[in-house]
VEXMI-318739 format. One record per residue: chain; residue number from 1; x, y, z of N, C-alpha, C in turn. Coordinates in nm, 4 decimals, always signed. Each point is the difference from the previous one (the first is absolute). Layout:
N
> A,NUM,X,Y,Z,X,Y,Z,X,Y,Z $
...
end
This chain:
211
> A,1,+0.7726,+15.6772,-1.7748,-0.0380,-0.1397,-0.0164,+0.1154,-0.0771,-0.0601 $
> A,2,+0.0232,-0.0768,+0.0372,+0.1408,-0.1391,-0.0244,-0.0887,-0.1245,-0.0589 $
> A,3,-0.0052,-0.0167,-0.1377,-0.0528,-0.1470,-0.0462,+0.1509,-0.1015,-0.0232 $
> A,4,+0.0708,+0.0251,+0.0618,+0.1031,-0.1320,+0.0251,-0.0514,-0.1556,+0.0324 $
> A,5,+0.0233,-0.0688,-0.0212,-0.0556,-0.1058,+0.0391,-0.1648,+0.0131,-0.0555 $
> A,6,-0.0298,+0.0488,-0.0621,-0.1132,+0.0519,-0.0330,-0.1220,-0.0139,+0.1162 $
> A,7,+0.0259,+0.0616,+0.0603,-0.0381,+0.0611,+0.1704,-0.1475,+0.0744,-0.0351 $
> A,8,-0.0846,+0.0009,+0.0392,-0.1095,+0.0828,-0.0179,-0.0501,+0.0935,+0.1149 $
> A,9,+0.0458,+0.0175,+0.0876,-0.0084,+0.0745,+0.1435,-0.0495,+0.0954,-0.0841 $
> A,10,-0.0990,+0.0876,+0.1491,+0.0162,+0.1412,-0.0943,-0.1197,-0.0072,-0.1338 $
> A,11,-0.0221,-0.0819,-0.0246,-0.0791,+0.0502,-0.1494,-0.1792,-0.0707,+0.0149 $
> A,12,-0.0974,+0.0397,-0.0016,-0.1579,-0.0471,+0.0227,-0.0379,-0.0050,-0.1290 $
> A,13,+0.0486,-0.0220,-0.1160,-0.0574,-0.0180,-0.1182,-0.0582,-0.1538,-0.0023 $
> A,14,-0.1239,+0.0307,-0.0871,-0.0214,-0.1450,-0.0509,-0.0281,-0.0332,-0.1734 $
> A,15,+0.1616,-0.0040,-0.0449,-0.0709,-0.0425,-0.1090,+0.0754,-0.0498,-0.1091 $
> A,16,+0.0433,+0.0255,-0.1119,+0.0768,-0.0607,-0.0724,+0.0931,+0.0914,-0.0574 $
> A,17,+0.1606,-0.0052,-0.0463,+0.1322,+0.0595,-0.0243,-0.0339,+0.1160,-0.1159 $
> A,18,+0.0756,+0.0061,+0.0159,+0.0054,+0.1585,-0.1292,+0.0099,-0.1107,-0.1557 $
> A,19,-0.1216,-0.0347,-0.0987,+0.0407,-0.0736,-0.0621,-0.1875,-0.0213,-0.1189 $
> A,20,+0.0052,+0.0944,-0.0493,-0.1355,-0.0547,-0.1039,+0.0225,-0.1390,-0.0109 $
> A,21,+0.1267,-0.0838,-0.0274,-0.0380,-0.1603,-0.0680,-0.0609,-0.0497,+0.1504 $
> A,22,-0.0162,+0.0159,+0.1630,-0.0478,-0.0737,+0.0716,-0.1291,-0.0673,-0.0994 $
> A,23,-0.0701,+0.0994,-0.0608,-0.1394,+0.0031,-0.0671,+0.0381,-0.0252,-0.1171 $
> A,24,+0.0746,+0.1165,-0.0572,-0.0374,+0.0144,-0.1686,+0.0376,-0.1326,-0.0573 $
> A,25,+0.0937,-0.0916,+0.0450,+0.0966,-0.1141,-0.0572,-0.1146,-0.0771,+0.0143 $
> A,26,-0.1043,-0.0228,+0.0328,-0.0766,-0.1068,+0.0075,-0.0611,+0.0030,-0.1442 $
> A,27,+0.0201,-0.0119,-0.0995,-0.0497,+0.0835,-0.1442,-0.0699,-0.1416,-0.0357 $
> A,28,-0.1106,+0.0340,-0.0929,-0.0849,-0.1354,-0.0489,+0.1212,-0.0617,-0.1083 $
> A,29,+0.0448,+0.0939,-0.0263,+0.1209,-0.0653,-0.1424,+0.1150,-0.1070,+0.0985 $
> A,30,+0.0609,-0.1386,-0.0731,+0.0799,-0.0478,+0.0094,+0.1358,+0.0420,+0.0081 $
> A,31,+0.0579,+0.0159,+0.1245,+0.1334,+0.0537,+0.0122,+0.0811,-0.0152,-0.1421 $
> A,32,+0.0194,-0.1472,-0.0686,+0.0787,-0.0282,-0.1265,-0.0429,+0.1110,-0.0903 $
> A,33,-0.1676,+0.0180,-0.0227,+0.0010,+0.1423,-0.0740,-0.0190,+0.1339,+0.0084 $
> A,34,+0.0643,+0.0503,+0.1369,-0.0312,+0.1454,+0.0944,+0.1339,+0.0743,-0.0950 $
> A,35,+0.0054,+0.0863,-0.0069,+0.0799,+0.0963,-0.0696,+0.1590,-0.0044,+0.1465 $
> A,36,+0.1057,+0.0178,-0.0540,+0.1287,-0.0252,+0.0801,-0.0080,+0.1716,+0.0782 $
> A,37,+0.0555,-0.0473,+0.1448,+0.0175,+0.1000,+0.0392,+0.1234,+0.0741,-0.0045 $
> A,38,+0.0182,+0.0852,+0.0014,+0.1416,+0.1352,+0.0036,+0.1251,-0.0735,+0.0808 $
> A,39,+0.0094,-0.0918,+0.0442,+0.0937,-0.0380,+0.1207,+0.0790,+0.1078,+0.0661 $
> A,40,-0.0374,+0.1504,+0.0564,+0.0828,+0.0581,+0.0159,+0.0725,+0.0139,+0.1758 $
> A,41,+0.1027,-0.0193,+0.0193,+0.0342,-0.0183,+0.1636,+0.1562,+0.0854,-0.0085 $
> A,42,-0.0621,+0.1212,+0.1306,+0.1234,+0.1395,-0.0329,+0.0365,-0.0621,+0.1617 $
> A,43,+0.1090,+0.0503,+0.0025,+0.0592,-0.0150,+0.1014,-0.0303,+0.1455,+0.1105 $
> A,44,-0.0621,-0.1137,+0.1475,-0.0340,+0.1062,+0.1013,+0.0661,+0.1322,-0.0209 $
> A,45,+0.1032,+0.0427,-0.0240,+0.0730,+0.1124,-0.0028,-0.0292,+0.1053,-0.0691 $
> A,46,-0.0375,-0.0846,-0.1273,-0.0475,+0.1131,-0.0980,-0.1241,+0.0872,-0.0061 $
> A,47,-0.0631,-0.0385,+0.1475,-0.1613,+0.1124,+0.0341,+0.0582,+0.1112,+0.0592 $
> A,48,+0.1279,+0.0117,+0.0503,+0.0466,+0.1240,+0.0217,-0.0302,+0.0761,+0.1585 $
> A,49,-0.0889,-0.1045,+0.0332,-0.0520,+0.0291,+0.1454,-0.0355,-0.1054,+0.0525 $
> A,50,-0.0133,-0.0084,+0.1540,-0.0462,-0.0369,+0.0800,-0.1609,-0.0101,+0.0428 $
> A,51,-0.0822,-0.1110,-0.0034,-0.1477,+0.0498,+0.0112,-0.0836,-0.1495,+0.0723 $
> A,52,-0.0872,+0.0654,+0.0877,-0.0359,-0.1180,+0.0697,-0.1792,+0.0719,-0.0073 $
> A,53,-0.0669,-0.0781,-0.0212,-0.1342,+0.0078,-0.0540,-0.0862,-0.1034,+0.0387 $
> A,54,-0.1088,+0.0996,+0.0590,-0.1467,-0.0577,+0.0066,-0.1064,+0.0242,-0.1633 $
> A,55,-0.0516,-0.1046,-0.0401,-0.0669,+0.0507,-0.1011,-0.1358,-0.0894,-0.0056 $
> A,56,-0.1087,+0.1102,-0.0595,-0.1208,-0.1002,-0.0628,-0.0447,+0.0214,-0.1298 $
> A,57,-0.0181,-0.1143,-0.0142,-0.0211,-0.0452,-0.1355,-0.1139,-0.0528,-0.0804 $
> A,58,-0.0562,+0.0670,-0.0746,-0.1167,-0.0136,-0.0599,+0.0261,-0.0950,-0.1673 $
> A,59,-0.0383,-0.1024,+0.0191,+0.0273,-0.0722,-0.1583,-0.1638,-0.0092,-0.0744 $
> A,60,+0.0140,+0.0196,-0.1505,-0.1208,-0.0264,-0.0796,-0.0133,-0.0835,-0.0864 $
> A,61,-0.0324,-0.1213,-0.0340,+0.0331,-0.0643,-0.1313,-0.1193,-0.0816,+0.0116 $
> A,62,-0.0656,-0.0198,-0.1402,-0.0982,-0.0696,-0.0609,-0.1386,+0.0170,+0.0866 $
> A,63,+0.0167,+0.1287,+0.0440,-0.1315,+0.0472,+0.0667,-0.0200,-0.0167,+0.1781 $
> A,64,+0.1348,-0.0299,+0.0025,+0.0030,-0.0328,+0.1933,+0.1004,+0.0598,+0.0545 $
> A,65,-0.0147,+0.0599,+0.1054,+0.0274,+0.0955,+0.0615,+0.0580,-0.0149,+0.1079 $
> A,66,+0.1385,-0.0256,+0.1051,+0.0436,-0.0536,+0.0862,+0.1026,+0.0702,+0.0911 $
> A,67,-0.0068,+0.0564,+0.1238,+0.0392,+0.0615,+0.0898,+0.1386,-0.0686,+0.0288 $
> A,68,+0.0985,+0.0473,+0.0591,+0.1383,-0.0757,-0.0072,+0.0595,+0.0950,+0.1243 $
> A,69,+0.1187,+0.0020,+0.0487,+0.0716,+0.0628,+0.0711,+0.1422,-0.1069,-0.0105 $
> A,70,+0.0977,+0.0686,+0.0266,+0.1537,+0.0014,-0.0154,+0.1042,+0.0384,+0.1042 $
> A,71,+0.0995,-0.0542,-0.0129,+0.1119,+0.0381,+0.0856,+0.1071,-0.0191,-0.0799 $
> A,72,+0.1065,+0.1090,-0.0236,+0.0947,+0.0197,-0.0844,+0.1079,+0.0208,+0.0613 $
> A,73,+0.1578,-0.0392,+0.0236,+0.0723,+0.0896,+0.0373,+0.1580,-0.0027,-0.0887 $
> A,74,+0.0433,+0.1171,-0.0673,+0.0890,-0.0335,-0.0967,+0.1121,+0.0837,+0.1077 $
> A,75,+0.1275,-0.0556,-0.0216,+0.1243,+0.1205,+0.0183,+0.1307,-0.0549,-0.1437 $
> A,76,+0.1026,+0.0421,+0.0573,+0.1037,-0.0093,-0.0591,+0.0374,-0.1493,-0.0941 $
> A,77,+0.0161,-0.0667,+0.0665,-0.0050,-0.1779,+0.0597,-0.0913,-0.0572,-0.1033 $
> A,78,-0.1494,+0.0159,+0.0412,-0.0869,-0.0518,+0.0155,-0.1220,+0.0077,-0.0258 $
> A,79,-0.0952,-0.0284,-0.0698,-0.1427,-0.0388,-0.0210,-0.1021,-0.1021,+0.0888 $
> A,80,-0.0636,+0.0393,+0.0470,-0.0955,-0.0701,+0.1658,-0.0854,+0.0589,-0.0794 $
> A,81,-0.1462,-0.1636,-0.0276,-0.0984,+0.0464,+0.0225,-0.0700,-0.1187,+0.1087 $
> A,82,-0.1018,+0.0164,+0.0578,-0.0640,-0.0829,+0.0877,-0.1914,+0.0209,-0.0124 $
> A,83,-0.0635,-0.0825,-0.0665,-0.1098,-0.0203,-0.0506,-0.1058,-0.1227,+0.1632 $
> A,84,-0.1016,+0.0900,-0.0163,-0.0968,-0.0854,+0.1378,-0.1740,-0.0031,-0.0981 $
> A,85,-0.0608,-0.1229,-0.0021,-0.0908,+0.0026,-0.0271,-0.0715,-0.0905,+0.1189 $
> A,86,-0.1455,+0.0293,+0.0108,-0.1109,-0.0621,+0.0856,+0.0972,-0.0475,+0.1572 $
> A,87,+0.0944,+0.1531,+0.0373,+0.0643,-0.0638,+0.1240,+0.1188,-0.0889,-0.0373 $
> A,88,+0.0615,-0.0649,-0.1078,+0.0832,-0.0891,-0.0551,+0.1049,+0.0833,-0.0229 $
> A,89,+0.1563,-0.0167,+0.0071,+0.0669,-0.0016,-0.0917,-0.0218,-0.0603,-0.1791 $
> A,90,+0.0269,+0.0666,-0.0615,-0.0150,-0.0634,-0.1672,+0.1294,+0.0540,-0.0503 $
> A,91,+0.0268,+0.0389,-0.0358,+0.1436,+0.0516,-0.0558,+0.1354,+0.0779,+0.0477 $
> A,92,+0.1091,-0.0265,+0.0161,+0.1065,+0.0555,+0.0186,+0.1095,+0.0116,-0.1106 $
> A,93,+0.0456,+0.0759,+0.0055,+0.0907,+0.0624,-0.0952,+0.0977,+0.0563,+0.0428 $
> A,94,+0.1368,-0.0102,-0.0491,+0.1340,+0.0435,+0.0499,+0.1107,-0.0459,-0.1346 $
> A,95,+0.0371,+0.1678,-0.0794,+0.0700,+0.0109,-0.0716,+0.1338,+0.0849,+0.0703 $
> A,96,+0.1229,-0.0248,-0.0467,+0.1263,+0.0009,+0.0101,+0.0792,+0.1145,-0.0749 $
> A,97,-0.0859,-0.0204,-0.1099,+0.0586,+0.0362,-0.1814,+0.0518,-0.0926,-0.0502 $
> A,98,+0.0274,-0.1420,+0.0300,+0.0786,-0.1057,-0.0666,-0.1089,-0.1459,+0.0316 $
> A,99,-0.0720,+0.0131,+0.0622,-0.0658,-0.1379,+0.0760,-0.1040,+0.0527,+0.0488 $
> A,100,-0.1789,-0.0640,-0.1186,-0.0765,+0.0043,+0.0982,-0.1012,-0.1004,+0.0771 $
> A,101,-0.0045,+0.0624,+0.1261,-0.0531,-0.1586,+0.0587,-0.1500,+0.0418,+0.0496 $
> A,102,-0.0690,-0.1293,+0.0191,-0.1721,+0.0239,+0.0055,-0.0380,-0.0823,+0.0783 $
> A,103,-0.0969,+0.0504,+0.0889,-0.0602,-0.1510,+0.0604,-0.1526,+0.0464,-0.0390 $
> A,104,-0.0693,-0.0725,-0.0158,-0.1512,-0.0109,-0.0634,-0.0713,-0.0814,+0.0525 $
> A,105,-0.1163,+0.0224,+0.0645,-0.0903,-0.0782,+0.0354,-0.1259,-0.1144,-0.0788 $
> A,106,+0.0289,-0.1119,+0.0004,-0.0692,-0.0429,-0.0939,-0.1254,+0.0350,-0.0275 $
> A,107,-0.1049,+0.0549,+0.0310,-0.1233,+0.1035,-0.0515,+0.0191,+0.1027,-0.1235 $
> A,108,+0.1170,+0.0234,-0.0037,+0.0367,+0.0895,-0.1438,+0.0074,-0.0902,-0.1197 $
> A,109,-0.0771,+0.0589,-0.1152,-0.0024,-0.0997,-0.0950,+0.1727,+0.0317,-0.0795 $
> A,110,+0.0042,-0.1147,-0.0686,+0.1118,-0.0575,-0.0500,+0.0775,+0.1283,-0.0883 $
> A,111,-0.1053,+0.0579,-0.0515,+0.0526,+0.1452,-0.0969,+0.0320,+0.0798,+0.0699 $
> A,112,+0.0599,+0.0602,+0.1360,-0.0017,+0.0701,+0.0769,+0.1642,-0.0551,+0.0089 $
> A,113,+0.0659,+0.0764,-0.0331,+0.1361,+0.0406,-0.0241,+0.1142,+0.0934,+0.1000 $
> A,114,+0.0747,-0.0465,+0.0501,+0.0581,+0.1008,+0.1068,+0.0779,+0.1189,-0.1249 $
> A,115,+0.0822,-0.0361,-0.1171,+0.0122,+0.0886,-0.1001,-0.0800,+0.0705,-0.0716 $
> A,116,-0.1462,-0.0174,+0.0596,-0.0932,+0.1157,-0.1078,-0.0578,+0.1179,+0.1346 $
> A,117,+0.0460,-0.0662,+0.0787,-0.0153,+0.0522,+0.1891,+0.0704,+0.1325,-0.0441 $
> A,118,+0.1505,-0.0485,+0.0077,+0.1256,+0.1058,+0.0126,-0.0309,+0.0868,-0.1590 $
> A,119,-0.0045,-0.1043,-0.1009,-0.0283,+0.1305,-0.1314,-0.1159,+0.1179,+0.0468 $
> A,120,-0.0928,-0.0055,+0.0058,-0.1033,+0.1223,+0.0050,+0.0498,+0.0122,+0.1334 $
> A,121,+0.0344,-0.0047,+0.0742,+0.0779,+0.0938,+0.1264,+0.0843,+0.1016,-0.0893 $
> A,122,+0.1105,-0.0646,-0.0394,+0.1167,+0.0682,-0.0544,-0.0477,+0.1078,-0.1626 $
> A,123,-0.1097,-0.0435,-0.0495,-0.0519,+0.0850,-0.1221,-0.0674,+0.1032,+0.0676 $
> A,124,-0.0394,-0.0458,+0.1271,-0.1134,+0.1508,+0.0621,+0.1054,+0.1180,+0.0972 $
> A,125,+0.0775,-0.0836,+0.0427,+0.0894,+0.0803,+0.1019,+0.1368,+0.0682,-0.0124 $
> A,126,+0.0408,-0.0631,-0.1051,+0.1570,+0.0308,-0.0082,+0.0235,+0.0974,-0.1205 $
> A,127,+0.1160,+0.0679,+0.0006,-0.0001,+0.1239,-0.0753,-0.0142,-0.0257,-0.1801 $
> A,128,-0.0283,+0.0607,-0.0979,-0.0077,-0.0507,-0.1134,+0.1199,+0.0087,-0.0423 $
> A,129,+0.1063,+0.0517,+0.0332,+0.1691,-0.0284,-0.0672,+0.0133,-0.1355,+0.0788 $
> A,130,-0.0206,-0.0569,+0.1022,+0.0555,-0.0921,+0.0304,-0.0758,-0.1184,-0.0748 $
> A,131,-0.1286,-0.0009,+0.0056,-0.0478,-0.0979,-0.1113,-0.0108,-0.0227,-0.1410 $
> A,132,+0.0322,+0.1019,-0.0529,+0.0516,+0.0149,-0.1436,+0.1225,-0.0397,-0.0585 $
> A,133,+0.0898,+0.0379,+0.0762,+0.1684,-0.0849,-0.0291,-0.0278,-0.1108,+0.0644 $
> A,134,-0.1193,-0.0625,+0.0263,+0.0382,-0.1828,+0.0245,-0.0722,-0.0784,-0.1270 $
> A,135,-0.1409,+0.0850,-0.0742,-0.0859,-0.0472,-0.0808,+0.0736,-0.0847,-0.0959 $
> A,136,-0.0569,-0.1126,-0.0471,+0.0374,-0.0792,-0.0781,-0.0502,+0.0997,-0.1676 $
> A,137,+0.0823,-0.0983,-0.0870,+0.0013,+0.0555,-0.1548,-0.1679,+0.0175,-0.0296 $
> A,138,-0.0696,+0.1171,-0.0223,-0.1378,-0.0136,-0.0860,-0.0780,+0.0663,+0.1386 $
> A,139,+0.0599,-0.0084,+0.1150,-0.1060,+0.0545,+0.0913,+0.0404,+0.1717,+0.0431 $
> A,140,-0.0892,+0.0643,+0.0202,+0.0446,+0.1454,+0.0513,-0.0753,+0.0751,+0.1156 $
> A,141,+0.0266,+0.1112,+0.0506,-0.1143,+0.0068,+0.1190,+0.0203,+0.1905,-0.0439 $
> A,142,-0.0624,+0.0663,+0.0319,-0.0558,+0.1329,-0.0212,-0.0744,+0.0880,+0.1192 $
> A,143,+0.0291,+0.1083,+0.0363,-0.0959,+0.0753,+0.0756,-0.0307,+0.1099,-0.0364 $
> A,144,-0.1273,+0.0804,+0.0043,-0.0607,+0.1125,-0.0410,-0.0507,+0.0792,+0.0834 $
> A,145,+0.0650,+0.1073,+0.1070,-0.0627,+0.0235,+0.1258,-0.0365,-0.1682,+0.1218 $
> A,146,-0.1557,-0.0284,+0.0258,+0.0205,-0.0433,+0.0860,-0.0550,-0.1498,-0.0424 $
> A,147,+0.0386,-0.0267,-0.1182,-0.0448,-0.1448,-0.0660,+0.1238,-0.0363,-0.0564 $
> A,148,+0.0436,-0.1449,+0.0228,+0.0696,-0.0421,-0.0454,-0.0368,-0.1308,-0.0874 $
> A,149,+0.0663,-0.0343,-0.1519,-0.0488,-0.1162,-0.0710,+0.0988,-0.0530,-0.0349 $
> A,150,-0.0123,-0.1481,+0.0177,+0.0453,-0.0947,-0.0408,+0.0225,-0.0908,-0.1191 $
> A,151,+0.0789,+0.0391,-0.0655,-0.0221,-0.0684,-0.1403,+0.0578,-0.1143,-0.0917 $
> A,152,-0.0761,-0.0962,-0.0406,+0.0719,-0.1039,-0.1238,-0.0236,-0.0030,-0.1185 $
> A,153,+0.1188,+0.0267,-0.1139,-0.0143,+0.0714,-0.1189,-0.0874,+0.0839,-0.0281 $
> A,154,+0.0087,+0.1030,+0.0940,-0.0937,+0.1081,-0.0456,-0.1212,-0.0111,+0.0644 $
> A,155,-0.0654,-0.1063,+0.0185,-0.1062,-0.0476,+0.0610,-0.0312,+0.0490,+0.1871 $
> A,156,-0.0656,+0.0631,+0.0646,-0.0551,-0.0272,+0.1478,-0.0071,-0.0710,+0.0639 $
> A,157,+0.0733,-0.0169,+0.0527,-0.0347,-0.1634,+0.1354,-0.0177,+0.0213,+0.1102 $
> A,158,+0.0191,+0.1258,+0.0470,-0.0393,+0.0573,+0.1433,+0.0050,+0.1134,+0.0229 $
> A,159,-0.1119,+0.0870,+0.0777,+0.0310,+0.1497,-0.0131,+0.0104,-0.0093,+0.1519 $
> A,160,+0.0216,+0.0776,+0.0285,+0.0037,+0.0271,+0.2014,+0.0073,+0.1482,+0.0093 $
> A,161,-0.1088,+0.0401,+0.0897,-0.0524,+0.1485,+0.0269,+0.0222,+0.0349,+0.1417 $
> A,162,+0.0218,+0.1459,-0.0286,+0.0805,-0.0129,+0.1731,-0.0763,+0.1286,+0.0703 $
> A,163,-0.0166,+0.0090,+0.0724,-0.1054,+0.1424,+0.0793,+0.1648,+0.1094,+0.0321 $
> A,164,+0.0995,-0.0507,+0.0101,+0.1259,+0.0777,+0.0831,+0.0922,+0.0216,-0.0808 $
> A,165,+0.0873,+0.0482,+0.0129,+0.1516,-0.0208,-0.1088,+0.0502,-0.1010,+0.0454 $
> A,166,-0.0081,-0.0952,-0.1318,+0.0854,-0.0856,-0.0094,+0.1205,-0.0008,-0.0190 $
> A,167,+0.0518,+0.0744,-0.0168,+0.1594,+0.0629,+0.0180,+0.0600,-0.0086,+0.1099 $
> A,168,-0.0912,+0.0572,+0.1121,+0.0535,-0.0120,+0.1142,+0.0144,-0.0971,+0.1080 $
> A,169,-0.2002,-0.0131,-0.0157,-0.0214,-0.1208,+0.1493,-0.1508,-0.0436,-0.0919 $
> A,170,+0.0302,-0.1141,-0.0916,-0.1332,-0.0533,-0.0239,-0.1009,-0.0697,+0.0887 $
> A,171,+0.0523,-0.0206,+0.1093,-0.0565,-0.1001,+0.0720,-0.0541,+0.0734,+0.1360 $
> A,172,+0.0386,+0.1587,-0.0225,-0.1092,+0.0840,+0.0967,-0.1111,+0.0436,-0.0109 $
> A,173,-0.1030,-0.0710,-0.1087,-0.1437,+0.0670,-0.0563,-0.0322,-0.1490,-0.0547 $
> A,174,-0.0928,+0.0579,-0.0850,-0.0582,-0.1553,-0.0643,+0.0615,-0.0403,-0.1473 $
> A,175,+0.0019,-0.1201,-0.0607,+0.0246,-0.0411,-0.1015,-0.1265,-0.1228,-0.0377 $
> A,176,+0.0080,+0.0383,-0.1575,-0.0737,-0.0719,-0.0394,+0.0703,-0.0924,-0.0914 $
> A,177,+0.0110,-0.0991,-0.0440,+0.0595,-0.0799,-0.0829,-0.1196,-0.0840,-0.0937 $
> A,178,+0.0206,+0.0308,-0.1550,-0.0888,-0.0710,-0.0767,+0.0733,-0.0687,-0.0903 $
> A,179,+0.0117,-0.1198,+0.0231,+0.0661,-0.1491,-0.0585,-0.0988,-0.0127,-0.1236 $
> A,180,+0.0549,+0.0813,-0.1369,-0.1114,-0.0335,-0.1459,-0.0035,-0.1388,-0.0035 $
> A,181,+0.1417,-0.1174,+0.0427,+0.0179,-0.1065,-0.0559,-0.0517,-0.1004,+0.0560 $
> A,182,+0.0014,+0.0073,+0.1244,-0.0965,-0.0844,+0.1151,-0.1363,+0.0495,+0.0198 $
> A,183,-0.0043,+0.1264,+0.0285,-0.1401,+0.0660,-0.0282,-0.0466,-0.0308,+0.1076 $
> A,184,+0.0552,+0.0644,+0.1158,-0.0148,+0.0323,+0.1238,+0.0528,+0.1496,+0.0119 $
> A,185,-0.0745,+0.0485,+0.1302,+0.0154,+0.1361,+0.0598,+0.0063,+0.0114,+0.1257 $
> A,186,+0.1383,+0.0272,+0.0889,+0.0632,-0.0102,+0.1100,-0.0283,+0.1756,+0.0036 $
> A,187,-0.0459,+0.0125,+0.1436,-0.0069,+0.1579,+0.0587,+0.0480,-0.0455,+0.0864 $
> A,188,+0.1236,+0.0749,+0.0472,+0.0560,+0.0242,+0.1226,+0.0127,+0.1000,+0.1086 $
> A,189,-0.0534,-0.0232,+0.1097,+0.0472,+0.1464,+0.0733,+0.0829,-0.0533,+0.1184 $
> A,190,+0.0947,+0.0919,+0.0178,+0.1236,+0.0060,+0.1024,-0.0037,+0.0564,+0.1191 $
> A,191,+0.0508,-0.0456,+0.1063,+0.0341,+0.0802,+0.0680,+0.1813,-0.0204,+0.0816 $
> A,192,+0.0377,+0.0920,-0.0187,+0.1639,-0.0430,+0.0283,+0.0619,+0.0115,+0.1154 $
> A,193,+0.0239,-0.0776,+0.0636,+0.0505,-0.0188,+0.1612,+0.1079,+0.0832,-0.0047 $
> A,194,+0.1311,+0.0012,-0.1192,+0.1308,+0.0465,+0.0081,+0.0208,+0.0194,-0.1787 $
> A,195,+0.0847,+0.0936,-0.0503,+0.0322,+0.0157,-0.0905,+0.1008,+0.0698,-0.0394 $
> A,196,+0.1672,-0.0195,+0.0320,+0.1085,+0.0510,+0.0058,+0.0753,-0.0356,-0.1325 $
> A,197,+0.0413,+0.1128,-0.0427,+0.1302,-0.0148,-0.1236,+0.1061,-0.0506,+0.0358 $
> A,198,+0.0272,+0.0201,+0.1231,+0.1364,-0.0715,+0.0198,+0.0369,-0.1158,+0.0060 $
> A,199,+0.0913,-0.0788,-0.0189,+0.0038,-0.1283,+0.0202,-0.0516,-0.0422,+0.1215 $
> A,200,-0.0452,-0.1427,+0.0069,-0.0662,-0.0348,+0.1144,+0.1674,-0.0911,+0.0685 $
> A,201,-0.0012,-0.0375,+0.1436,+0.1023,-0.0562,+0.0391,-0.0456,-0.1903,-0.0687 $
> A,202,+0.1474,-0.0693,+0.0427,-0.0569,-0.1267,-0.0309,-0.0639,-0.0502,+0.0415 $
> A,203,-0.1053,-0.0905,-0.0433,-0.1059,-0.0619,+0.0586,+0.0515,-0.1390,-0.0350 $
> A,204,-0.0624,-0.0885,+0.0982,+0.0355,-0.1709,-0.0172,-0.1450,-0.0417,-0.1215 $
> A,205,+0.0966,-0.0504,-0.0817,-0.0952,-0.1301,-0.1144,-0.0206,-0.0717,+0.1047 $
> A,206,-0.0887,-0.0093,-0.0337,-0.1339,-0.1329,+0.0779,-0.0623,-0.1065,-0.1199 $
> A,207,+0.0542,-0.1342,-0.0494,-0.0871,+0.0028,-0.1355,-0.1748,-0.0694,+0.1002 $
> A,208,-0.0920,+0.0270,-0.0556,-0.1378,+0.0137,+0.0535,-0.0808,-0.1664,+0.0615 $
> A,209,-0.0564,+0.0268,+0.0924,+0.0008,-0.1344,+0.0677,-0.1714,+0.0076,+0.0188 $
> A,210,-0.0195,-0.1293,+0.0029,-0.1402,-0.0040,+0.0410,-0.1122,+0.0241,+0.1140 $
> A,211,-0.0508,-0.0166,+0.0008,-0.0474,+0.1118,+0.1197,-0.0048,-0.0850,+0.1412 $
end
């Protein structure tokens, strides 16, 4: 699958991007007083692989329960995601490692962030040495077998549970992600079209266009 141009051939999903805030960001609290997020953005390179993904997605928060599906495709280059709700395009995404660009459908509420998109991508998927030498002062991240936690001063802010080794290929089994701070619960399950260590060849930046 090629999401260049953010192309959707090829894919029968219907539903929304790899991303708890589609939902969780809708929070009864006032953005001015929502707790700051991690800003963390690694550069495509540093996942170490190549991976192009079908996924569905189960979100839970404040007692509602919401079915999702995804289209992911990362290489060398590049971060592609491409989000479809009710038949619609709603979100596109295309990171660089230096520049990221979004197109959003106005139906997404205003708290719905293309940087909280790419953070819990990059906290669930990418290796924990590579996200640890980027953490800002006071934050830390940890794994124990097949749970990994997220931490500020000491404190929990996200655990993420993995059915597979996460060492190897997190994104070949399921993950669960529990956001203490938003207080949402993202289950993910995968399925992976391609998943190569090697570098991927160059691919053309496309920055993301409307549908």
């Amino acid at each position: 699958m090629q999401l260049g141009c953010f192309q959707l051939a090829g894919w029968r999903w219907l539903g929304l991007p790899l991303s708890a805030l589609l939902l969780a960001a809708c929070t009864t609290q006032p953005a001015s007083q929502a707790p700051a997020r991690l800003g963390l953005k690694l550069a495509p390179a540093t996942l170490g692989a190549n991976i192009s993904l079908q996924q569905h997605l189960t979100v839970e928060r404040n007692g509602r329960t919401d079915q999702l599906d995804a289209a992911l495709e990362i290489d060398q280059q590049q971060f592609n995601m491409v989000g479809l709700a009710f038949g619609q395009r709603v979100l596109t995404l295309h990171y660089d490692g230096e520049t990221l660009q979004s197109w959003r459908h106005p139906m997404l509420p205003s708290q719905v962030r293309a940087e909280d998109v790419l953070e819990d991508s990059q906290l669930t998927l990418w290796p924990l040495a590579a996200i640890r030498a980027a953490l800002p002062a006071g934050w830390d991240i940890q794994q124990q077998g097949l749970t990994r936690t997220l931490s500020l001063q000491g404190e929990p802010v996200m655990v993420i549970n993995y059915s597979s080794d996460s060492k190897t290929a997190p994104w070949s089994g399921k993950m669960e992600l529990n956001n203490l701070r938003y207080h949402y619960r993202l289950t993910i399950d995968s399925v992976s079209d391609a998943a190569d260590d090697a570098p991927a060849s160059p691919a053309t930046n496309a920055a993301p266009a409307a549908p």
